[in-house]
C-alpha positions as MATLAB code, in Angstrom:
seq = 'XXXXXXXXXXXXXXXXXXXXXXXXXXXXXXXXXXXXXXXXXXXXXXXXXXXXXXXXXXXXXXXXXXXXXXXXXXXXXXXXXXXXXXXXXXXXXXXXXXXXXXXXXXXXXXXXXXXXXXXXXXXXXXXXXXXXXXXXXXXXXXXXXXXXXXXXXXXXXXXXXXXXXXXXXXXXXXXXXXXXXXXXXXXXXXXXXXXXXXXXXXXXXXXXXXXXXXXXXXXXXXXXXXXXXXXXXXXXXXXXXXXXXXXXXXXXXXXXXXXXXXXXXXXXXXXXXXXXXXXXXXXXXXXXXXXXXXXXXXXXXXXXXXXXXXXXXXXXXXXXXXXXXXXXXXXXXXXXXXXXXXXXXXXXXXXXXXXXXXXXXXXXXXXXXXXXXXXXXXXXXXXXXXXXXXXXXXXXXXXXXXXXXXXXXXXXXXXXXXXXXXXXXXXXXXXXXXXXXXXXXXXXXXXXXXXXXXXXXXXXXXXXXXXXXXXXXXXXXXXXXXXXXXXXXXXXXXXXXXXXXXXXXXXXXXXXXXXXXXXXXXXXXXXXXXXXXXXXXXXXXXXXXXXXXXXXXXXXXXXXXXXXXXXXXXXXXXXXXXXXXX';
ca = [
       2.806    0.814    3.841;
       5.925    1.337    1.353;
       8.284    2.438    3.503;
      11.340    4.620    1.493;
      15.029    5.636    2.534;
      16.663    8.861    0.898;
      19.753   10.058    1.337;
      19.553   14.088    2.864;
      21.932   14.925    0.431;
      20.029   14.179   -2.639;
      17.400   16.037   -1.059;
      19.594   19.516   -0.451;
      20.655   18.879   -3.732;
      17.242   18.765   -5.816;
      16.257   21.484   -3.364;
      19.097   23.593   -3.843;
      18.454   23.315   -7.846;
      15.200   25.197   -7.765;
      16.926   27.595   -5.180;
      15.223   26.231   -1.470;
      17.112   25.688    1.338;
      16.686   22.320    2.935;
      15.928   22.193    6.148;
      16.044   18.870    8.311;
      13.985   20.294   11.214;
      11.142   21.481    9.053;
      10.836   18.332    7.209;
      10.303   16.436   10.788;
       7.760   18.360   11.614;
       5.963   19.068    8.381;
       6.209   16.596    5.841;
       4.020   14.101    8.040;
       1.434   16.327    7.141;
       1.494   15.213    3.559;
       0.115   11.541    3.958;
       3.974   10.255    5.144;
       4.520    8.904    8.410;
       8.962    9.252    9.485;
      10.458    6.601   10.802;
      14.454    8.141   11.143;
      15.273   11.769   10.124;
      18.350   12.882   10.654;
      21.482   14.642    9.184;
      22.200   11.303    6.764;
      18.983    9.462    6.085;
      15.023   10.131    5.889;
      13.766    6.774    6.466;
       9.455    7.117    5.798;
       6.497    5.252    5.357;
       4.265    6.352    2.647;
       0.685    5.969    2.556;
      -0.772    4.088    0.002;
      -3.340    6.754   -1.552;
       0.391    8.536   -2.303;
       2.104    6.927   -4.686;
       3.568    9.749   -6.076;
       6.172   10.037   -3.007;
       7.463    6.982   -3.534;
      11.154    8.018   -4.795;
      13.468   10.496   -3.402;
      13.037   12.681   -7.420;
       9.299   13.038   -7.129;
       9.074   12.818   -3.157;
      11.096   16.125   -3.475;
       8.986   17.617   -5.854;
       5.775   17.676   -3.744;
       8.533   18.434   -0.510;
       9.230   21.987   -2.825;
       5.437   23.049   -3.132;
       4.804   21.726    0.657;
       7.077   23.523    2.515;
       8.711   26.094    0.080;
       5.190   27.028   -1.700;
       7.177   26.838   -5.186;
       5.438   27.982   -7.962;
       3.256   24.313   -8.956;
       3.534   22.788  -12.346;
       0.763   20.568  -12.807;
       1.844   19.855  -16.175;
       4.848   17.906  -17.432;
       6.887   19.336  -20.005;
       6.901   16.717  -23.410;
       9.246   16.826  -26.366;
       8.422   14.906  -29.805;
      10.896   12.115  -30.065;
       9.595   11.099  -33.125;
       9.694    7.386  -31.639;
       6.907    5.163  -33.021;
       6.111    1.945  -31.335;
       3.048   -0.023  -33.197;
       1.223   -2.500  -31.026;
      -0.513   -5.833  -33.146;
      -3.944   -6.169  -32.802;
      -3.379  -10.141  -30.885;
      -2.372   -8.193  -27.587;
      -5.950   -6.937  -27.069;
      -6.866  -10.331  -24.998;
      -3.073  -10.717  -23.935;
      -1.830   -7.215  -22.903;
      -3.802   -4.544  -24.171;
      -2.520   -1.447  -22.378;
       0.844   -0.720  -23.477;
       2.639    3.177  -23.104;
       6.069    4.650  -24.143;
       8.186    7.357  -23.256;
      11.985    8.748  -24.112;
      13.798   10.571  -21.684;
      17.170   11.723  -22.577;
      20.560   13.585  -21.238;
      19.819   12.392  -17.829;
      22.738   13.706  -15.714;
      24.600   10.804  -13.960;
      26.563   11.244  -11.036;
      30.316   11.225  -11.488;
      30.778    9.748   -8.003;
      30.375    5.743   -8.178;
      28.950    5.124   -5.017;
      26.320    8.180   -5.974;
      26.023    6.824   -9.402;
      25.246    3.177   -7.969;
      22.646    5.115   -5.920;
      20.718    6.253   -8.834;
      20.515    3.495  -10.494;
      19.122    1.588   -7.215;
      16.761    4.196   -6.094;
      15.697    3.889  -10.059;
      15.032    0.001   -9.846;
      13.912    0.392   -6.729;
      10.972    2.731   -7.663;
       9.774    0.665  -10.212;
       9.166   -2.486   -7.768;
       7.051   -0.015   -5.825;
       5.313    1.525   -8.184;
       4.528   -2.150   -9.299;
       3.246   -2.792   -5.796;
       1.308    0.544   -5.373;
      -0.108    0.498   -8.669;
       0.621   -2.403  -10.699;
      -1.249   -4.332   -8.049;
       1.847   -7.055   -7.882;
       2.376   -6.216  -12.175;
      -0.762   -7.703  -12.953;
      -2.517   -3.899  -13.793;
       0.656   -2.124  -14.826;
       4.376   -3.482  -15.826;
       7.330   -0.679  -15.824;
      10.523   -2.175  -18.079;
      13.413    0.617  -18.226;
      15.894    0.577  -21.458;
      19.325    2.399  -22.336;
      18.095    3.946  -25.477;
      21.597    4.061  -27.173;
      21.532    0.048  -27.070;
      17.705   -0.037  -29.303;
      17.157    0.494  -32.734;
      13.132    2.629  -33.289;
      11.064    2.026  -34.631;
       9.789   -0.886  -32.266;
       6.682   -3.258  -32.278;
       4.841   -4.860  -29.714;
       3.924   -8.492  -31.125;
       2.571  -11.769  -29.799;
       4.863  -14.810  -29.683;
       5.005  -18.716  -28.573;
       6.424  -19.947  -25.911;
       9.066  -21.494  -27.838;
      10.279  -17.971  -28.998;
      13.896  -17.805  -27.215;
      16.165  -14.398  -26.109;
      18.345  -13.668  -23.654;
      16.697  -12.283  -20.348;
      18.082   -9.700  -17.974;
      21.119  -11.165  -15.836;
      21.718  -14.140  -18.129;
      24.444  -15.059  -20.633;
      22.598  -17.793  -22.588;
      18.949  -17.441  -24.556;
      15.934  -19.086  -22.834;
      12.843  -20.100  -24.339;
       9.526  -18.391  -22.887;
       8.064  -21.544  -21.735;
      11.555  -21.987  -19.630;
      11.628  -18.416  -18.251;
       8.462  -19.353  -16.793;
       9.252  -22.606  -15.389;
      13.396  -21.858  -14.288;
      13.852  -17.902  -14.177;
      13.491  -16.956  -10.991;
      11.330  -13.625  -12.357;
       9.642  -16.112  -14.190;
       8.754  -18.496  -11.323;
       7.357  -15.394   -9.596;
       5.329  -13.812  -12.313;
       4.173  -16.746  -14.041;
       0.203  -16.516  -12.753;
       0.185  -13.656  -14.634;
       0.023  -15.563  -17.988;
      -1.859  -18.839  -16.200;
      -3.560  -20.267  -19.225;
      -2.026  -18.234  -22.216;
      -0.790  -19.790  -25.585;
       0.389  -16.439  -27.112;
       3.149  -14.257  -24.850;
       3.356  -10.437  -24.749;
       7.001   -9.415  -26.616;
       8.666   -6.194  -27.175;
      10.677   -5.987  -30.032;
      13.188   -3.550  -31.884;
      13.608   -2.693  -36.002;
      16.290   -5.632  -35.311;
      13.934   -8.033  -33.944;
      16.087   -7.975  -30.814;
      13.812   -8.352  -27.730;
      13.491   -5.610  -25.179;
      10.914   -6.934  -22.937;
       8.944   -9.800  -22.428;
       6.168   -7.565  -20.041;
       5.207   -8.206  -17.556;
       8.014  -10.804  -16.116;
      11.540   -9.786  -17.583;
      13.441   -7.294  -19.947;
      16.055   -8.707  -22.212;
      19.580   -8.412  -21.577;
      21.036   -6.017  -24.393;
      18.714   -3.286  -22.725;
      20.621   -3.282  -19.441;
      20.977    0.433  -17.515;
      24.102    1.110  -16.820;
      26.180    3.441  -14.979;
      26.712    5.162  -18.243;
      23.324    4.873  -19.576;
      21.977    9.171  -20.131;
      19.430    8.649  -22.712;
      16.188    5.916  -21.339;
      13.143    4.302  -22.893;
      10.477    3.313  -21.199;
       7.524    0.994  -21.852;
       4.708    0.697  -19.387;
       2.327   -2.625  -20.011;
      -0.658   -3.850  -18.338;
      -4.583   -4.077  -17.922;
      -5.099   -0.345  -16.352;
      -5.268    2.571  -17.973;
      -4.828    5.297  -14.969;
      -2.118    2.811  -13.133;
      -0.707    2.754  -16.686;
      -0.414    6.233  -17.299;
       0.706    7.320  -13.791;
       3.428    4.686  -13.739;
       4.925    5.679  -16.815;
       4.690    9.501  -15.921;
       6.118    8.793  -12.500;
       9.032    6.997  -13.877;
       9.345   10.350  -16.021;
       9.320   13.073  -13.295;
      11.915   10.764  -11.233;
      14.402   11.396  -14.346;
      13.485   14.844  -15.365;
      14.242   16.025  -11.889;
      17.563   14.299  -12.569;
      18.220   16.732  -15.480;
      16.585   15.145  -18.306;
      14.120   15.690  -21.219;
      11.074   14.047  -21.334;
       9.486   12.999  -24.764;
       7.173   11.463  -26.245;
       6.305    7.899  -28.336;
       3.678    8.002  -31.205;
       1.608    4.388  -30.197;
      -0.163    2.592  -32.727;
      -3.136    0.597  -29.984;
      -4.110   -2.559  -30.497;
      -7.434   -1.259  -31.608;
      -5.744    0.297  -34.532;
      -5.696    4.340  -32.859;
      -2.889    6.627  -32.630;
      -2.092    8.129  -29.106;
       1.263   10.065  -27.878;
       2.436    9.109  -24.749;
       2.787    9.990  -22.061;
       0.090   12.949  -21.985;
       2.179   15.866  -20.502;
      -1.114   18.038  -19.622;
      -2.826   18.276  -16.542;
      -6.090   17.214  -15.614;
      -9.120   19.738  -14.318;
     -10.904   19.094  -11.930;
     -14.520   20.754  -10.988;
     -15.362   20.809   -7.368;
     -19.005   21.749   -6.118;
     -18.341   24.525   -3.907;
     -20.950   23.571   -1.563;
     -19.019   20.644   -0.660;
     -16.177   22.332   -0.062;
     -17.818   24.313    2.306;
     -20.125   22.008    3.880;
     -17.020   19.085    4.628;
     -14.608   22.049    5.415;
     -16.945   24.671    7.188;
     -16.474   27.728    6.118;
     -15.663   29.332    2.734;
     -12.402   30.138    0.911;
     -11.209   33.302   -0.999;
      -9.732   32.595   -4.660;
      -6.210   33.652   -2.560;
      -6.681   31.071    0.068;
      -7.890   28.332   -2.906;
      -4.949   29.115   -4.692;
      -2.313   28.838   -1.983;
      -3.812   25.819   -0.450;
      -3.887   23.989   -4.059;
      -0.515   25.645   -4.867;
       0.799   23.475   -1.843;
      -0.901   20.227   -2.952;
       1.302   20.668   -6.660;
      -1.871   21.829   -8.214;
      -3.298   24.848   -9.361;
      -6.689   27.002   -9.414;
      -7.779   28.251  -12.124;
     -11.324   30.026  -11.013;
     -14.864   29.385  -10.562;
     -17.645   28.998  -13.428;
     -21.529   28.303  -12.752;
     -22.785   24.649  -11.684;
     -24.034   23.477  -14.795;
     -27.735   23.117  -15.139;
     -27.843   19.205  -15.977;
     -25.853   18.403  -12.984;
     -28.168   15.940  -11.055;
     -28.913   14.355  -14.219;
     -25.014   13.346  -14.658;
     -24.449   10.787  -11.785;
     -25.581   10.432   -8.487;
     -22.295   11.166   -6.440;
     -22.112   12.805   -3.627;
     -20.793   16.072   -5.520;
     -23.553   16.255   -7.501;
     -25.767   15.908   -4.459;
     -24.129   18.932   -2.879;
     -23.892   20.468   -6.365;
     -25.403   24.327   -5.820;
     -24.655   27.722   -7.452;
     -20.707   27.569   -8.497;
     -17.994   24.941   -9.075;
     -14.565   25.354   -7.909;
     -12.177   24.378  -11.313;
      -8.570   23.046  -10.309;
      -5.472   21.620  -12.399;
      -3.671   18.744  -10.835;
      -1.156   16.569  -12.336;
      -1.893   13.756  -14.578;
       0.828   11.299  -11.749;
      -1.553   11.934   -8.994;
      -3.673    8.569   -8.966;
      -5.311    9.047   -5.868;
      -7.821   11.655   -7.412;
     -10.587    9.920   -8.067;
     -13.475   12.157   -6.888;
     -14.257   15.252   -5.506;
     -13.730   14.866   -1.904;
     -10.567   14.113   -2.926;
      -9.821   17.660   -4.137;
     -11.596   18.590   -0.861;
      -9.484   16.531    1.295;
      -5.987   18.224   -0.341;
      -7.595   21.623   -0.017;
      -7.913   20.439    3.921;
      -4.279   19.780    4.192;
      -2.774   22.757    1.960;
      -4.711   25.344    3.395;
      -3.872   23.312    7.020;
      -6.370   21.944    9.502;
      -6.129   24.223   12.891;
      -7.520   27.155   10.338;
     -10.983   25.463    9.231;
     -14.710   26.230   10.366;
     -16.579   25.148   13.596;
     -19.725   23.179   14.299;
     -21.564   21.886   17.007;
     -23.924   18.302   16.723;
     -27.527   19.522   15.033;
     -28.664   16.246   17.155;
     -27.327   15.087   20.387;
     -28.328   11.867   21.264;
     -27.842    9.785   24.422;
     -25.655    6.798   24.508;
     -26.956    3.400   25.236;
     -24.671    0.895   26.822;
     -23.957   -2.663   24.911;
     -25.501   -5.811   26.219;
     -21.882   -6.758   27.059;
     -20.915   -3.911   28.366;
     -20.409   -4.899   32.464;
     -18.870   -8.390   31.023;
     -15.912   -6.373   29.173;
     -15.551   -4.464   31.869;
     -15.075   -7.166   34.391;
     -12.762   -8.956   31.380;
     -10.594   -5.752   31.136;
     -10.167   -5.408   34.939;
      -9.373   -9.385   35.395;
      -6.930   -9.089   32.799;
      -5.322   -6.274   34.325;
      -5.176   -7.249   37.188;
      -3.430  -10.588   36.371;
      -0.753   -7.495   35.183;
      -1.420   -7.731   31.486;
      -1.590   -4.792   29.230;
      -4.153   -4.339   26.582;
      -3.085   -3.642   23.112;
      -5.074   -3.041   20.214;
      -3.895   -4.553   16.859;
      -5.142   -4.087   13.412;
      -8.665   -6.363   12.215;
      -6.581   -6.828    8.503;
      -4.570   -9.829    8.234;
      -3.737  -12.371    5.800;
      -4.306  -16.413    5.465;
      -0.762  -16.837    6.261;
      -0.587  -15.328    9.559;
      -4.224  -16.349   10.823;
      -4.213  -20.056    9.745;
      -0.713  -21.260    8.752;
       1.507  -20.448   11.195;
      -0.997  -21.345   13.696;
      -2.230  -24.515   12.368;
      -5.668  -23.604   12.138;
      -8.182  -24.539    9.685;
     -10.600  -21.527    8.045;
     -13.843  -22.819    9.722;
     -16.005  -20.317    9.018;
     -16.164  -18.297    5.571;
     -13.590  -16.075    5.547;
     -14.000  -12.470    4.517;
     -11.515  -11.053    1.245;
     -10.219   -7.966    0.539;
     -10.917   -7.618   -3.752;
      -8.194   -4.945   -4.021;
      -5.691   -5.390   -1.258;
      -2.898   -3.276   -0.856;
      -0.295   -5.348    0.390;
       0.140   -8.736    0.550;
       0.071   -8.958    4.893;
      -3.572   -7.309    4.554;
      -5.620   -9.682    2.384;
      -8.404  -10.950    4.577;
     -10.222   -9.953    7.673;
      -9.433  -11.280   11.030;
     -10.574  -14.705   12.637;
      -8.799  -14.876   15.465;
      -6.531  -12.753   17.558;
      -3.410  -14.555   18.924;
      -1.661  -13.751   15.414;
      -1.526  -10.506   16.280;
      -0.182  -10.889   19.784;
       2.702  -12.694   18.666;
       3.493  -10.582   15.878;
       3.382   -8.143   18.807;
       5.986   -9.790   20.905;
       8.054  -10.512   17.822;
       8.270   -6.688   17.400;
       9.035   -6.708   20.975;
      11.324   -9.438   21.712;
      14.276   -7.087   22.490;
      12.977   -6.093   25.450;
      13.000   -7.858   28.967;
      11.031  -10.886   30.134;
       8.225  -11.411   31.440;
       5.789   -9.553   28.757;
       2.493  -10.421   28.845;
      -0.825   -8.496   26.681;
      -4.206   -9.374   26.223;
      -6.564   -7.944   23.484;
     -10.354   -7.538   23.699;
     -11.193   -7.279   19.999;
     -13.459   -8.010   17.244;
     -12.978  -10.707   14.583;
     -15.026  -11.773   11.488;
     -16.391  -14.832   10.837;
     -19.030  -16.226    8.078;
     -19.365  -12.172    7.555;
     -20.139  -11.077   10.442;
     -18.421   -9.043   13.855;
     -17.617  -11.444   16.634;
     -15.848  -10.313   19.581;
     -13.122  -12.340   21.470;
     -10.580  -12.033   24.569;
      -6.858  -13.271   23.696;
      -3.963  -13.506   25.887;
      -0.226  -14.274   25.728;
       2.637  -14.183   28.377;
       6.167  -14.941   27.692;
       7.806  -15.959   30.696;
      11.323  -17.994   31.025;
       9.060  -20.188   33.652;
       5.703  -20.332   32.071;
       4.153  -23.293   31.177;
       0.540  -25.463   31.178;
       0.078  -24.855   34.968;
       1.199  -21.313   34.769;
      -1.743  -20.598   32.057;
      -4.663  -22.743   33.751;
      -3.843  -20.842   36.955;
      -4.555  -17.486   34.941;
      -7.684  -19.563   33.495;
      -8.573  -20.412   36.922;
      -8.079  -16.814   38.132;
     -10.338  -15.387   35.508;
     -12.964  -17.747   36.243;
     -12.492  -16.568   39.489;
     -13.097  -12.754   38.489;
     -16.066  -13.717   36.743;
     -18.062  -15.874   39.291;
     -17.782  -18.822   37.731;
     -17.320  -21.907   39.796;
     -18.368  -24.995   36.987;
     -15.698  -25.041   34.390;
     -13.149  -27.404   33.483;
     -10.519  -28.556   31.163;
     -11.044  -30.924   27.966;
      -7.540  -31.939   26.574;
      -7.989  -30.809   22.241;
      -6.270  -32.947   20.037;
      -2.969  -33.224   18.942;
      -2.198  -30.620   15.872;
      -4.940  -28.469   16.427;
      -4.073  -25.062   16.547;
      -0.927  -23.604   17.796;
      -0.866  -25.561   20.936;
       2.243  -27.855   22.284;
       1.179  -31.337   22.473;
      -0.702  -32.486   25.507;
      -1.071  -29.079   26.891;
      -3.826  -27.585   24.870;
      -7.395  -27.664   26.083;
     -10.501  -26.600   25.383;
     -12.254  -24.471   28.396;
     -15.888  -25.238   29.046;
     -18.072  -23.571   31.451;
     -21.521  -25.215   32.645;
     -20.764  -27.757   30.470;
     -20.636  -24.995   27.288;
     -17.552  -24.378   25.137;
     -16.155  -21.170   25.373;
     -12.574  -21.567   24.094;
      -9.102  -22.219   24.234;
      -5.862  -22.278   26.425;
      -2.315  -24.145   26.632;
       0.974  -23.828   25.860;
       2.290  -22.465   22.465;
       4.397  -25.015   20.584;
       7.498  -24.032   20.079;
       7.565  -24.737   16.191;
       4.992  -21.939   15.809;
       6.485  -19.729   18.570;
       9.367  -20.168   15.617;
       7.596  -19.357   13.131;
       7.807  -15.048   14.821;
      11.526  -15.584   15.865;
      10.702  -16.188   19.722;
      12.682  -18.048   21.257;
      11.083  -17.929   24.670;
       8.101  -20.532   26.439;
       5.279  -18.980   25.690;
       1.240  -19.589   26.900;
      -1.989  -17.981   26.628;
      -5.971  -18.212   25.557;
      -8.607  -17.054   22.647;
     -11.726  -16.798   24.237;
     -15.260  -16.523   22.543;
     -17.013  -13.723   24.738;
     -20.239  -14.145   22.997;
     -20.033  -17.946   24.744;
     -19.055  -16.638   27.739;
     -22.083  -14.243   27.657;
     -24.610  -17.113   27.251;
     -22.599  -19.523   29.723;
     -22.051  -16.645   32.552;
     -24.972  -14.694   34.433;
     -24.859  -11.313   34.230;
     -24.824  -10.007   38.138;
     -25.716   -6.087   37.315;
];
């Protein structure tokens, strides 16, 4: 998760502007409530994580703006106030198959800081919001772009053409002019945003009534644009391939300046499909909730009072209740319209607020405004009676053999990503491995295949504490599609070693009954194991899994510095190679 630090006096100060009082002790206890989770808050510093279905908290500006309806139940303005700016920005028809979503916006007489070190601040926690907005939402600036201009330095009207690669300007941070084709190849922005444009002949390029360049989206601005410390007055342009990450982004970027003391307005666009919009779109959006659903997820039923506090607290607002239409099941086949009834429930929420996608949505921040310890009760309409797993009695006997070799069982998450699972450890993908389309971030891209990973990311985490530490997991992995479970272990010890492992092999063996097993060295290189002292465990002659000593080089690999030994286990193997005595 996007984890954000703000400083708790630009905090008191936004909250101070709209006359709240801000109180450290009530934000530890409440704001976790609004999809954040705090790391640090004290006097200073609120260090947080924020979930990704909130993008909107992802600056200190618009973090405090939700903090003000939250926990001060300020009057909510679901709409953003938009001046004319009488800015035109005309985009050629070429970028439809090169970068056909493409937004403006003006903000001016932002109010700067006189302090350096605060005004330094701003302009970091400014730059800094836009690489997380391009994680949260731009999806690693392949669905949305943000570039951010000092206004004074342009000349409007500006056009949004398609060049070659040999077209040259000066990019941010550099003195000289650079071709495209070289801002790919040497800039470092370039070297990292390159795949964007894989296989293009014709490049994306922003350009003022002087023809100077203010953004080649989505890799780098040019250099005349620059923010400064004394830069009041900004334009922004928002690129990409996603309308709603698009929109929100640019708006976002807004809100974090307006609550800094400026104006927002707007740019007249000229699409690539030849249309006229204004952007950004200060209105906000309504929303029409069933209000069966709400009652039926929530359990009971809400006055207009209680609707319009608990919305109120969410940044939205309600604005009443109108009769189900009569062609509702004909419209779609969502789950609101299969709990559609007599009324809907009609709410305002801001345009920012990306993570509104659907009606439970609306439910779910009704939930949390109105606050969960006052919602309805239900019993189960169908009790059923548990049956036990096939392997139930041999996790049990695993769980109590590893604990009682003194190892505690942890429980780590089933998303990973091909670096963790098969580069560091030197394995090879051996069954089909199962993708995340839309990941988040880029440590959760794939579903599990084996466990270890996760135990030593564990004891990285971990390695300031004392030796010896040693954890097991009993957990599920997926392989060629499908749920496996296996049994991993890991000790670090300043003494461990092969022996010390194959006597914890031998031990669980022992647990389990098992009397036939033995060792079969593995090869050298495969997996994470040191050299001669990796083997393969078998049991009646059937392969089961793994055990040895970690090389050091991928020990290395998590910052442990420490011998370290352990086992992945297959218990589906054991299972077939171990009699069940119950």
């Amino acid at each position: 998760m996007p984890t954000i630090s703000v400083p708790q006096s630009l905090l008191r100060s936004l909250m101070a502007q709209q006359g709240f009082e801000h109180n450290v002790d009530e934000v530890n206890e409440q704001l976790p409530l609004l999809g954040t989770d705090i790391d640090a808050c004290t006097e200073e510093l609120l260090d947080i994580e924020i979930f990704p279905d909130r993008p909107d908290l992802l600056s200190g500006e618009t973090l405090a703006v939700a903090m003000a309806n939250f926990l001060h139940n300020a009057p909510a303005k679901p709409h953003l106030e938009v001046g004319k700016s009488g800015i035109t920005m005309t985009v050629d028809a070429s970028l439809e198959s090169i970068r056909p979503v493409i937004y403006g916006a003006v903000v001016k007489g932002v109010d700067i800081p006189e302090d350096e070190e605060e005004r330094e601040l701003f302009i970091k926690g400014l730059m800094d919001h836009q690489e997380k907005l391009h994680f949260a939402l731009g999806r690693g600036r392949r669905r949305a772009s943000i570039g951010v201009h000092d206004l004074e330095k342009l000349a409007p009207p500006f056009r949004v053409v398609s060049v070659p690669a040999s077209h040259r300007f000066v990019p941010l941070a550099c003195e000289e002019a650079m071709s495209v084709s070289e801002i790919l190849e040497q800039h470092p922005k370039g070297v990292d945003y390159a795949h964007l444009l894989e296989g293009m002949t014709a490049y994306p390029m922003i350009l003022d009534s002087n023809d100077d360049v203010l953004s080649f989206p989505p890799i780098i601005n040019g250099d005349h644009t620059t923010v400064t410390h004394a830069t009041k007055d900004f334009f922004i342009d928002v690129t990409g391939w996603d309308e709603r990450a698009c929109e929100a982004s640019l708006m976002l970027v807004c809100l974090q300046l307006a609550q800094r003391g400026g104006t927002v307005h707007s740019v007249e666009v000229t699409t690539c499909q030849g249309k006229s919009i204004t952007t950004p779109a200060g209105q906000g959006l309504q929303h029409a909730v069933p209000e069966e659903l709400v009652s039926q997820l929530l359990g009971r039923s809400f006055t207009d009072e209680e609707l319009n506090t608990a919305i109120q607290r969410m940044g939205g607002q309600f604005d009443g209740r109108r009769p189900a239409p009569s062609d509702a099941p004909q419209r779609s086949n969502k789950m609101a319209v299969a709990s559609a009834g007599t009324s809907e429930l009609l709410f305002t929420m801001p345009r920012w607020r990306f993570d509104l996608l659907h009606p439970v949505d609306l439910v779910e921040e009704l939930a949390i405004g109105h606050g969960y310890e006052d919602l309805g009760e239900d019993l189960p309409k169908a009790p059923l009676t548990a049956q036990p797993r096939e392997d139930n009695h041999l996790r049990r006997r695993l769980r109590e053999s590893m604990q009682g070799l003194g190892m505690v069982q942890i429980q780590s998450l089933t998303l990973s990503n091909e670096h963790d699972q098969f580069t560091n450890m030197r394995w090879q993908p051996n069954h089909e491995v199962t993708t995340i389309t839309n990941p988040i971030t880029v440590d959760h891209t794939i579903l599990r295949q084996h466990l270890l990973p996760g135990l030593l990311k564990l004891l990285a985490t971990n390695r300031h504490h004392d030796l010896p530490q040693a954890v097991y997991e009993l957990g599920t992995v997926v392989r060629d599609h499908r749920n496996e479970d296996r049994l991993a272990f890991i000790t670090a010890e300043r003494s461990g070693g092969f022996a010390a492992v194959r006597g914890r092999i031998q031990a669980l063996c022992t647990d389990l009954g098992v009397q036939a097993w033995t060792a079969e060295s593995l090869p050298q290189g495969e997996g994470p194991w040191l050299a001669g002292r990796g083997a393969k465990l078998l049991i009646n002659g059937q392969w089961v899994g793994c055990f040895g000593e970690l090389d050091p080089a991928i020990a290395s690999h998590y910052d442990l510095r420490v011998p370290l030994n352990g086992a992945e286990l297959d218990v589906t193997a054991l299972m077939a190679a171990i009699d069940d005595p119950v």
